[in-house]
ZAKEKOL-620646 format. One record per residue: residue in three letters; x, y, z of N, C-alpha, C, O, CB in turn. Coordinates in pm, whole numbers, plus 50000, padded with zeros to 5 digits. Atoms other than C-alpha are relative to their C-alpha. Glycine has a CB too. Layout:
N
ALAXYZXYZXYZXYZXYZ ...
***
This chain:
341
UNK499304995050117373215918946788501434994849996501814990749886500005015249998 UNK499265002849980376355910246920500584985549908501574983649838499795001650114 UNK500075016849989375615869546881500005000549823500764992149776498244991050102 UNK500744999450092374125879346506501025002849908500815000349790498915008450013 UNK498584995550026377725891646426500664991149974501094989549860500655006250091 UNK499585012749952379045862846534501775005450079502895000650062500024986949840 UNK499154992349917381155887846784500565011649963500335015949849500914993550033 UNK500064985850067382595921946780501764991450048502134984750144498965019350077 UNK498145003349923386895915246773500495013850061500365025650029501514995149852 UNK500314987649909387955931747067501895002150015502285008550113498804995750183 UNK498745000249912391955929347092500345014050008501375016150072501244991249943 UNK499724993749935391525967247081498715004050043497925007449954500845007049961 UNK501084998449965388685973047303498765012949998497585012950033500344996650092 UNK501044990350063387446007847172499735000449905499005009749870500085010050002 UNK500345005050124387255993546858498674988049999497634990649939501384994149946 UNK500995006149958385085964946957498295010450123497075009350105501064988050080 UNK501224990249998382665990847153499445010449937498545017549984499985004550077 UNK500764993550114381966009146849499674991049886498924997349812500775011349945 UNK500055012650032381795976946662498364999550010497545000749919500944990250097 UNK501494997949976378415975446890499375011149964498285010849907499694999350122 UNK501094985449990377516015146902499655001649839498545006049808500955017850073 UNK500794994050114377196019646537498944987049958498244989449860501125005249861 UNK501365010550052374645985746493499464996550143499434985450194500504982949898 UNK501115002849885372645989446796499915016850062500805024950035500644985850142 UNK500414986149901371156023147029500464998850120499694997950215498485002950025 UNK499984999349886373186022547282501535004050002502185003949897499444988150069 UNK498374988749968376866041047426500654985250029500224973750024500105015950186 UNK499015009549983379946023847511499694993550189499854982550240501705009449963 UNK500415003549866378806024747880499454989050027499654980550114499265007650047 UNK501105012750037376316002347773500634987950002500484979550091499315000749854 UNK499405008649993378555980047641500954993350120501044981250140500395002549915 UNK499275003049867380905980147965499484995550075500114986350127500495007850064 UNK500885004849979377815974048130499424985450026498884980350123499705004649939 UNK501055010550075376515944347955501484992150064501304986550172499345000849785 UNK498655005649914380545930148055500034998350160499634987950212501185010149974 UNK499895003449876381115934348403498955003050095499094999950214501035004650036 UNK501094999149904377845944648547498804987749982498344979850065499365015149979 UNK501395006250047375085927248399500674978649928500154967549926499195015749816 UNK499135011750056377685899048238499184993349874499804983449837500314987950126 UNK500714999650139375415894047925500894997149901500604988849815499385013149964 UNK498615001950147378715894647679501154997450103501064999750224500525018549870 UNK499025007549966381945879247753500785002849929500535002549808499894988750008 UNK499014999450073385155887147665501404989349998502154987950095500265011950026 UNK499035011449985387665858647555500964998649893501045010049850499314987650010 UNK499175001750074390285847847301499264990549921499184980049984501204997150053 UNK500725006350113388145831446977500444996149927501504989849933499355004549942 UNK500045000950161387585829846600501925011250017502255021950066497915011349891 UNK498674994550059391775831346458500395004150115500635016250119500045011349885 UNK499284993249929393095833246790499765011650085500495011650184500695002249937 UNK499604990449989392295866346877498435004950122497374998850130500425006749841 UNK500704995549905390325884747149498365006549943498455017449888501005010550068 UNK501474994350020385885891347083499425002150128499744998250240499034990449918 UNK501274996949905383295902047272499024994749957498625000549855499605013250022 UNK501035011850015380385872147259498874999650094499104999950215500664986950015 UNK501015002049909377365869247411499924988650112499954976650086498994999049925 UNK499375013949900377805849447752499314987349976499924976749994499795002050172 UNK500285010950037375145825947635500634990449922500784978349941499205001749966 UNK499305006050101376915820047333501434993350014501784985549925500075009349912 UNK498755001049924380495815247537500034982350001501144977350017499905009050171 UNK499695013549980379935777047545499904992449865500794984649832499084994150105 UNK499965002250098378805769447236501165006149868501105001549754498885001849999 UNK498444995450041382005785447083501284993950015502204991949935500295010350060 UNK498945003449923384165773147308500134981549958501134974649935499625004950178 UNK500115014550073382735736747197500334997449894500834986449872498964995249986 UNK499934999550145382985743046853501705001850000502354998049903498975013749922 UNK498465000750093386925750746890501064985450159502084986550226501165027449987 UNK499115005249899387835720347134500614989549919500374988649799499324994950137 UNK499185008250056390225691847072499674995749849500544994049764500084989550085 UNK500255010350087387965675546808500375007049878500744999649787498584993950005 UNK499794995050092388525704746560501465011750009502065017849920498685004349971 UNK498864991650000391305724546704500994998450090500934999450213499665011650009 UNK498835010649933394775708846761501415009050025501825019849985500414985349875 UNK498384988449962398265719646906500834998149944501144986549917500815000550126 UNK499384996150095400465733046710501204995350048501604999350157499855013149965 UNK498705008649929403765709646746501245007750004502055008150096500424986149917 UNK498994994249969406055730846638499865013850156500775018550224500385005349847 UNK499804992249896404935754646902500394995750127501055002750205499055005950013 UNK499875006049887405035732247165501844994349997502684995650087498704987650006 UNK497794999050001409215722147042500315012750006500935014650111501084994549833 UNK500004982549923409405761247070500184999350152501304997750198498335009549980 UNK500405002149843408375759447438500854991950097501294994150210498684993150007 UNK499325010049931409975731747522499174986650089499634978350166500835008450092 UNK500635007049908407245713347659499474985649917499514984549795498825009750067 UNK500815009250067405405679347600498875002050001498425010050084500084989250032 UNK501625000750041401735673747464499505000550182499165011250232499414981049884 UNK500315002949871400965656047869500105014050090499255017750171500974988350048 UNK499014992749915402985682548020499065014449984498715021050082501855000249933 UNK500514987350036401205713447822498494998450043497985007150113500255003549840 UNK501085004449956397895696247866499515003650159498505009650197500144986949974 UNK500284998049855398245695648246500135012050038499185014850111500744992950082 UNK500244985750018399015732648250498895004649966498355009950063500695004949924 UNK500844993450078396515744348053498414993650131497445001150137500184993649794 UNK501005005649940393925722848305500205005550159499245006650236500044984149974 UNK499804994849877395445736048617500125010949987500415015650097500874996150066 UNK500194988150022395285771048462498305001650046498095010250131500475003249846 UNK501095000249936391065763348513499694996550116498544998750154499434995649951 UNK500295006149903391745744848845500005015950103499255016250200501104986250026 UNK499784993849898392685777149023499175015049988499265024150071501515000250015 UNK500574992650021390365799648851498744996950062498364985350078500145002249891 UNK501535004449946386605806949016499455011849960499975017649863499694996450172 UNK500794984550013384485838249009500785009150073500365020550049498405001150065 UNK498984989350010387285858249154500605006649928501434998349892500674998650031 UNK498634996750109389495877048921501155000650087501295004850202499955015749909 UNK498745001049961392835870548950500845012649882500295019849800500494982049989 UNK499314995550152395645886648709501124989349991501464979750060500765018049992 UNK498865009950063398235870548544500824999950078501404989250058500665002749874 UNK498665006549929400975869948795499384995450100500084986350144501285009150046 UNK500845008749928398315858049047499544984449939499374974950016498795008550021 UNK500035013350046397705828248832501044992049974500834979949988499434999649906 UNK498905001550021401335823348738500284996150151500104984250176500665011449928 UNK499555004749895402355820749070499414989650084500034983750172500175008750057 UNK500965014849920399515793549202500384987749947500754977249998498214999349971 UNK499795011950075399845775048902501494993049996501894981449983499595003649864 UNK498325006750013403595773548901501264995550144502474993450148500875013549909 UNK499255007649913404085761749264500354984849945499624978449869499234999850129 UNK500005013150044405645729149219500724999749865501354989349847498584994749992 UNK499744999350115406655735648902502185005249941503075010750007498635011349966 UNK498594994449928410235741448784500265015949920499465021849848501584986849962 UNK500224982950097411675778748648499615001349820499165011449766501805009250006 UNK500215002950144411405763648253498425006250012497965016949970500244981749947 UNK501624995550014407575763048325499815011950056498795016450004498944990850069 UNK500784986649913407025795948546500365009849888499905021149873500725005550182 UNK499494988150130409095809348203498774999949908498105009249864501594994949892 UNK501204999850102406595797147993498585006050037497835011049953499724985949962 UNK501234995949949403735806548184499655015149958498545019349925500064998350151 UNK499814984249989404775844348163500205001249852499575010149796501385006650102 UNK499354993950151406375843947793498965002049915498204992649937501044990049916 UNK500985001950135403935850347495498335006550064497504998950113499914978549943 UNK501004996949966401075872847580498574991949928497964994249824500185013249984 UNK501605004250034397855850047581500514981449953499814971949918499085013049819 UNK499735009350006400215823547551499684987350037499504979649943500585002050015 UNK500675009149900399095797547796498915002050003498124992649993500344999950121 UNK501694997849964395865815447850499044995649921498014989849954499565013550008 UNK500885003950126394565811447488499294985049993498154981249968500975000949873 UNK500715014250000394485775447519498914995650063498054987350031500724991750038 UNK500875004949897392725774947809498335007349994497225003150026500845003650147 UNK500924990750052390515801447706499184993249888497984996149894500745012549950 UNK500485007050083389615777947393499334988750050498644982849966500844997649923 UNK500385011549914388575750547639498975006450104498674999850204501364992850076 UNK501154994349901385925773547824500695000950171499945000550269498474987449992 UNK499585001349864388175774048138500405014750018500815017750130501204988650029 UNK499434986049932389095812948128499405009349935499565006549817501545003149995 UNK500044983750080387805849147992499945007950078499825003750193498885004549909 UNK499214986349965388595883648090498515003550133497295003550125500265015249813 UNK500524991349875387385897748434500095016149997500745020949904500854995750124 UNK500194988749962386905930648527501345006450038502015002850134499054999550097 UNK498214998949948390415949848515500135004550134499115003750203500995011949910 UNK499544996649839392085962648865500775007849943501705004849868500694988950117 UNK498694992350081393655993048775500394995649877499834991049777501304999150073 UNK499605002850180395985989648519500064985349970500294984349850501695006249947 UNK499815008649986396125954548558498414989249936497274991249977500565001650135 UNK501075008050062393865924148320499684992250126500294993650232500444990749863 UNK500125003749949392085901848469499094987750021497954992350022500125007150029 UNK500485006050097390615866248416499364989850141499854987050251501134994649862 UNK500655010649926388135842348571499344988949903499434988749780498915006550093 UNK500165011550060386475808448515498565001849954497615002450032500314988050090 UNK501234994850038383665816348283498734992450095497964999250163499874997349834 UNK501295009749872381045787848501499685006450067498495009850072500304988450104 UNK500134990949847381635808648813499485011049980498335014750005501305003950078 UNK500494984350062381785842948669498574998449930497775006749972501205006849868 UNK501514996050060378405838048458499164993550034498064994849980499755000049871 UNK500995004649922376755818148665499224986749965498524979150032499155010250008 UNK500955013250042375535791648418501284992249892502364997549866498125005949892 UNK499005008750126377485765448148499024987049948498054981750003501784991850082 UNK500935012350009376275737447954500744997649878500965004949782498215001349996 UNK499195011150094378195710147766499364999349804498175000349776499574981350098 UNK500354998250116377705710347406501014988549932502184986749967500115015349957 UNK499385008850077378545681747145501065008149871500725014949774498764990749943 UNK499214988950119381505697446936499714996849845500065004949760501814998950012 UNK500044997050125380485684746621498785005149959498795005149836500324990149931 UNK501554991649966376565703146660500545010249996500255017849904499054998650140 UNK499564987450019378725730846754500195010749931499785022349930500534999850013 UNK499634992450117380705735946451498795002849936498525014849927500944993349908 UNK500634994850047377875733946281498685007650010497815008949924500124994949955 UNK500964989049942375635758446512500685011549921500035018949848499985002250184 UNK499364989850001378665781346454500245003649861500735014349824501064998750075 UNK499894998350169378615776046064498595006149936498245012149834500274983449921 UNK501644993950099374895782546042500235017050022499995024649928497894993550103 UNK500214989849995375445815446211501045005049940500765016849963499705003550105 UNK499024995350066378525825746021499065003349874498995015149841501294990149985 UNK500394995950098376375822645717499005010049987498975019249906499784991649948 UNK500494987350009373575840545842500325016749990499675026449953499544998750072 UNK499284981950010376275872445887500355003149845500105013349781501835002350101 UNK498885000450112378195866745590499794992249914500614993049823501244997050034 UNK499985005250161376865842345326499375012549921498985023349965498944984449968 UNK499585013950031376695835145057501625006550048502135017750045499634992749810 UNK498704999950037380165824045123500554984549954499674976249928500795006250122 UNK499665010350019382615793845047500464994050109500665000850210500675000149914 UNK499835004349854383465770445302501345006750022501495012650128499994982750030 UNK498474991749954387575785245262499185015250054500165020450109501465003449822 UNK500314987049929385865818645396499314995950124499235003350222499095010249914 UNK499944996949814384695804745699500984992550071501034995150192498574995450086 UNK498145003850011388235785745720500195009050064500265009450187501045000149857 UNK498954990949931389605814345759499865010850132500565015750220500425008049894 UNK501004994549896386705831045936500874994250109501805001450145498274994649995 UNK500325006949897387135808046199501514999050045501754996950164499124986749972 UNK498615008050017390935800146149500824996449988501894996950049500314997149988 UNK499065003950071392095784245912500874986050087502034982550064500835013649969 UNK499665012849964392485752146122499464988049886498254987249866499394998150147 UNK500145011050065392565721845884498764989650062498694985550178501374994350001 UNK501365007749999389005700845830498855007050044497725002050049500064988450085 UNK500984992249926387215729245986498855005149879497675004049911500835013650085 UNK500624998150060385795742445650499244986249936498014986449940500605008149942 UNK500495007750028385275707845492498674994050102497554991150059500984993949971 UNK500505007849917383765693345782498535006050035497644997750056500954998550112 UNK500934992849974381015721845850499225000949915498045002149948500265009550034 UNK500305004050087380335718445522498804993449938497734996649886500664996450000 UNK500405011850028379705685245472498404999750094497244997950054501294988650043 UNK501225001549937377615686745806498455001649947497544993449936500155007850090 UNK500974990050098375195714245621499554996149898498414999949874500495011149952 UNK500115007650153375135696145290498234999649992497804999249877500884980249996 UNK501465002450047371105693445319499405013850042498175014350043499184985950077 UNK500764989649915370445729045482500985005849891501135016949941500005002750193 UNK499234985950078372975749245177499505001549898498364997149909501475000449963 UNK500574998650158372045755544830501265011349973501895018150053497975007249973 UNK499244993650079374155772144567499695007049885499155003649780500704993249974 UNK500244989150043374175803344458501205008549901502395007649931499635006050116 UNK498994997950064375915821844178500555018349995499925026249925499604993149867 UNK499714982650009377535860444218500715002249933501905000349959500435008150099 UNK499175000050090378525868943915500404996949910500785004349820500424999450012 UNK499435006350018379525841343810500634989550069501184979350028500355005049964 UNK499035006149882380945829344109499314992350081498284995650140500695010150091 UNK501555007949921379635796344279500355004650130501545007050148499744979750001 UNK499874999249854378985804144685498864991750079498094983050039499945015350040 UNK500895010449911377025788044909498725013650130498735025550159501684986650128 UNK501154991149934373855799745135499154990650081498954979350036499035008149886 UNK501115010349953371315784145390498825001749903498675013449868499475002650161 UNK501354999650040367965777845205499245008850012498925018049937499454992750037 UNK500914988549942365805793845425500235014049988499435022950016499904998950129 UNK499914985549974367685823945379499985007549865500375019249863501345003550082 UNK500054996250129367175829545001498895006149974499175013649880500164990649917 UNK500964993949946363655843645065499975016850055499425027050015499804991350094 UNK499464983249885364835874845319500905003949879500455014049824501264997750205 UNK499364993550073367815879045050499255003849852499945009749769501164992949997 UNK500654998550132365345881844746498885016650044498355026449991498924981649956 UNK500854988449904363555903745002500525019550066500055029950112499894989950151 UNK499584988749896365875927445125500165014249929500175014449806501494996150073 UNK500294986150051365835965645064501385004949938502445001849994499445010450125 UNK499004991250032368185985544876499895011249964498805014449917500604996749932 UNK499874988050031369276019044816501045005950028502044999850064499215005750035 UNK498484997849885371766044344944499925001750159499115006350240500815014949963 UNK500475000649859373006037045248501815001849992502604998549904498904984150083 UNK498504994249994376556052245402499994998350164499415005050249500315018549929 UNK499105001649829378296037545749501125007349999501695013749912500634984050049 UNK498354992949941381326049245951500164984550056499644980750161500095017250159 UNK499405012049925382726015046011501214998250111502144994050043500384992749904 UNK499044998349966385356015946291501124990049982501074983749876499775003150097 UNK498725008449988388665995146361500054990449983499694986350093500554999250085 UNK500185013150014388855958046234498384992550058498034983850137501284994750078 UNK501115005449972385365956846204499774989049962500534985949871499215005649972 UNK500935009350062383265926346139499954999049861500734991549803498795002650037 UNK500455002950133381935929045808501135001849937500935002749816498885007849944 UNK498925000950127385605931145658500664983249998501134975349916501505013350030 UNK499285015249974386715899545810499334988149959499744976949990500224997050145 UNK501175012550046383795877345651500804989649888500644977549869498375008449907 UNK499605008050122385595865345373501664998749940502555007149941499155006549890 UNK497995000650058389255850545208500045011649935500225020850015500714986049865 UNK500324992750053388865873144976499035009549967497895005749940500214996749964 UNK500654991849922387705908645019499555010349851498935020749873501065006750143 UNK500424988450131387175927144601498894996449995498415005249923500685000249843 UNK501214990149965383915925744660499815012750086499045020750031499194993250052 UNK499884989749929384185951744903500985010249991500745020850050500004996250098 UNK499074986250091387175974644740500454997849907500414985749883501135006450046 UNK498935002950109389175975644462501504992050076502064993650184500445017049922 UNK498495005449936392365956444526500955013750021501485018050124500934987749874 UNK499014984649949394325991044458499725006650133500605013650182499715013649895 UNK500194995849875392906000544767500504991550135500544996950245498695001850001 UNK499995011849905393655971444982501465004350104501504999350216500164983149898 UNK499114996449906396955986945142499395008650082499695007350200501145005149951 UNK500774988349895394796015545302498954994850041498365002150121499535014149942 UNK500515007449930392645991345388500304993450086499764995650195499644995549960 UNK499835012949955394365958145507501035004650032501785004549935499894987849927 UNK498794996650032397445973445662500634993950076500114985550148500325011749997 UNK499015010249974400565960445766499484991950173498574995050251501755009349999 UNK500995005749830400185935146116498544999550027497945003250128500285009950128 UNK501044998949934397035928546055498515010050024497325007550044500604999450077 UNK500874988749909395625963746154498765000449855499154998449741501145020050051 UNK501204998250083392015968345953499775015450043499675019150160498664988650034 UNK500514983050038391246005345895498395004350019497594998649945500315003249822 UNK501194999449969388086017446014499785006449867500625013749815499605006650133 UNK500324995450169385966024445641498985010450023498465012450133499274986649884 UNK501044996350053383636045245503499194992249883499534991849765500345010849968 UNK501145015150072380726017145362499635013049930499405023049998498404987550116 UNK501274995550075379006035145082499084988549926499764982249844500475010349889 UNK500295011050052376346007944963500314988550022499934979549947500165000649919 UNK499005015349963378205979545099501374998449980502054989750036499624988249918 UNK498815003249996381435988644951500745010650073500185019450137500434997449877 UNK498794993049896384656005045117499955010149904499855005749789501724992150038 UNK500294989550060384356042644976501035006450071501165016950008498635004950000 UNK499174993249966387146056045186500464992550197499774985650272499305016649968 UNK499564998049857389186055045539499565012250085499125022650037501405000449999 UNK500154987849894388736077345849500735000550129500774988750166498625001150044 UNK499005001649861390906081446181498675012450084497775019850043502375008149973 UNK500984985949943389236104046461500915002850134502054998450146497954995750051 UNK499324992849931390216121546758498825000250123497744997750069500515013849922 UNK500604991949934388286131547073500505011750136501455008150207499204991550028 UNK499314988649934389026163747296499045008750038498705013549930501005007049919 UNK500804989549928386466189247509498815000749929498375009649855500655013850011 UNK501145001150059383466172847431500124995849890499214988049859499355009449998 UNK500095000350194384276170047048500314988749949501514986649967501065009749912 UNK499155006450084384686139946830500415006549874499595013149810499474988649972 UNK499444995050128386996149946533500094985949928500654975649965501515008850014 UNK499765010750104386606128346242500955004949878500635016049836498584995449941 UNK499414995450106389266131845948499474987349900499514975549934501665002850023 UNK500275011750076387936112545634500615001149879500665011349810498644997449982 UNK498935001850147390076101645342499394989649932499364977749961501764995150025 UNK500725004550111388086095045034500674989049925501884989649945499745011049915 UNK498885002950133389536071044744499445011849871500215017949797499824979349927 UNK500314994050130387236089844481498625010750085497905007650179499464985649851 UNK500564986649947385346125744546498314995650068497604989249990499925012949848 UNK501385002549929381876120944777498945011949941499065024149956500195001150183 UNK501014989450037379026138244628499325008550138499515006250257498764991949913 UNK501104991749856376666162344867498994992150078498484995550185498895012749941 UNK501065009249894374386135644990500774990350065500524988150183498734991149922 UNK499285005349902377126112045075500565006250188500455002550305501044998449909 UNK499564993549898378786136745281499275002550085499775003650197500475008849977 UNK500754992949894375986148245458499344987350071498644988750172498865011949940 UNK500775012849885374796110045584501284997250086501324992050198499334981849910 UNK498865002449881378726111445681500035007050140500465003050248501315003849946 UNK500184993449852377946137745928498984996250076499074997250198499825013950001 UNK500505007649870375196120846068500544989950031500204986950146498804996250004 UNK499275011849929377156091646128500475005550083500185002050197500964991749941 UNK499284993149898379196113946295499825005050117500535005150218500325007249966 UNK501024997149863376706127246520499794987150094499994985950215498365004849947 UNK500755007949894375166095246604501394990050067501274981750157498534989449917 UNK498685003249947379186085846650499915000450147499724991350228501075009649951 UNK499634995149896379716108646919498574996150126498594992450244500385016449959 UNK500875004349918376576102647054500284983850106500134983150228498854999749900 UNK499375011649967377826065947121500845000550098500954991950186500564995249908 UNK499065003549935380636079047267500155010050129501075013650202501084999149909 UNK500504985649854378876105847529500855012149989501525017650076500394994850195 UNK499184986749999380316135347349498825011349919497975011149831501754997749900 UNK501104985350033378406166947293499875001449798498915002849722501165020350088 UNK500534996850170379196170146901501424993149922502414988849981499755022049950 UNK499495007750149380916155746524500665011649963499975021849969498764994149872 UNK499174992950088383396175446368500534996349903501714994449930500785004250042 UNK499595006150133384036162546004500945008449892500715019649847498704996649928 UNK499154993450069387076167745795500284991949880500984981849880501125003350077 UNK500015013150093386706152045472501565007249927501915019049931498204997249868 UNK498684996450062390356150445268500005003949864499164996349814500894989650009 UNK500004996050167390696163744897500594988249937500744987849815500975014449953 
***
């Protein structure tokens, strides 16, 4: 389910394990589980930068899809830094030289990597959370270990999962374009741009690849794009009412540049809010029907839900089973629902 997603974003990580619990049968345990016991999912720095949880199979083929050929360093960051292209390069490669199936943490890697080195670099090493790491992390040389205490903690995916396997990056992109569409078409190639990005040639190029596997489709009015094969299942698929509890920068908001299919724009501040942060929704039908925050405390999840427009009696009452099968997720005895006027 995870892979089918095309990842759960994890940079806050109880957001990403409800991400899984409400589209699959299983607790957060589970998910912790599937991470450092079983190693099944992988947690790394992805799609836009930012921290998912991926299926470890899938960990290479990702990682191919965002290497040199489609995703380049950012110059001004590097005059920022102070460093050269050679210079950042060799960092970023001796960040994987000292990693294995150990976890280390960050001042354990900082300090290996930056013998030899002079205080400019041991600055950089430390400055910019995910700074250094990201890169390397984009190059299949690092994702998140098992913490130590309070402390992160990162090994060399090969070691840690036991298996790897080279992948041609331009197959990649467009492995990683077919499954984008299966989540999220129809879309346009700028929506998996940004999906993905928003690195330059990345939408054209995935595109183009696809050009005999897309067909075009109209919503609305509006041209989008779709695999073939998948026009069949969508002619197929069931409707009716149907009401989620979506949590924290879920998935299905991030599919697309543009998001009024899924709310009114007037809504979009209590949606899309400042830094970034995505608002966990209430889906009625597919669209955003309201926000919710929650709470948990002696056994209890507390849900508070803030409507945009009044929920009839059947809404409400599939909200409390969400709520149930919430807490259930989250190994708590019971749902407490507080819908807002």
């Amino acid at each position: 389910m995870v892979g089918d997603i095309g990842g759960a974003q994890a940079q806050l990580m109880s957001a990403a394990e409800l991400q899984i619990g409400v589209r699959s049968d299983c607790s957060v345990q589970d998910v912790r589980a599937a991470l450092w016991k079983h190693k099944s999912l992988a947690k790394t720095w992805l799609m836009r930068g930012t921290l998912h949880l991926i299926p470890a199979a899938d960990l290479p083929l990702y990682t191919a899809a965002m290497s040199p050929r489609w995703v380049h360093i950012n110059r001004s960051w590097l005059k920022a830094i102070k460093l050269g292209e050679p210079e950042f390069l060799k960092l970023v490669a001796e960040i994987g030289e000292v990693l294995d199936g150990t976890p280390l943490t960050r001042e354990e890697i900082v300090k290996t990597v930056g013998k030899g080195h002079s205080a400019h670099v041991h600055e950089v090493l430390r400055s910019g959370w995910g700074g250094m790491l990201k890169p390397a992390a984009r190059t299949g040389l690092l994702c998140f270990g098992p913490s130590r205490g309070t402390s992160v903690t990162f090994v060399r995916p090969e070691k840690w999962l036991g298996s790897w396997r080279n992948i041609d990056p331009e197959q990649a992109l467009l492995e990683v374009a077919r499954r984008y569409l299966r989540a999220y078409g129809p879309a346009h190639k700028q929506d998996f741009a940004r999906w993905w990005g928003n690195w330059p040639g990345v939408g054209p190029g995935a595109w183009a690849g696809l050009e005999a596997e897309l067909v075009p489709v109209s919503i609305e009015g509006t041209r989008a794009d779709m695999l073939a094969d998948e026009l069949d299942s969508l002619a197929k698929a069931p409707t009716g009412d149907s009401v989620l509890l979506l949590p924290l920068f879920d998935p299905y908001l991030m599919g697309h540049l543009n998001r009024d299919h899924l709310y009114e724009p007037v809504y979009r501040p209590r949606v899309s809010r400042t830094a970034g942060w995505i608002s966990a929704v209430v889906l009625v039908d597919g669209r955003v029907a309201g926000t919710w925050t929650h709470t948990a405390a002696k056994q209890t999840l507390s849900i508070k839900v803030d409507p945009f427009q009044r929920f009839g009696s059947k809404t409400l009452a599939a909200i409390r089973r969400r709520a149930d099968s919430l807490a259930e997720t989250l190994g708590l005895a019971k749902a407490d629902v507080h819908v807002a006027r």
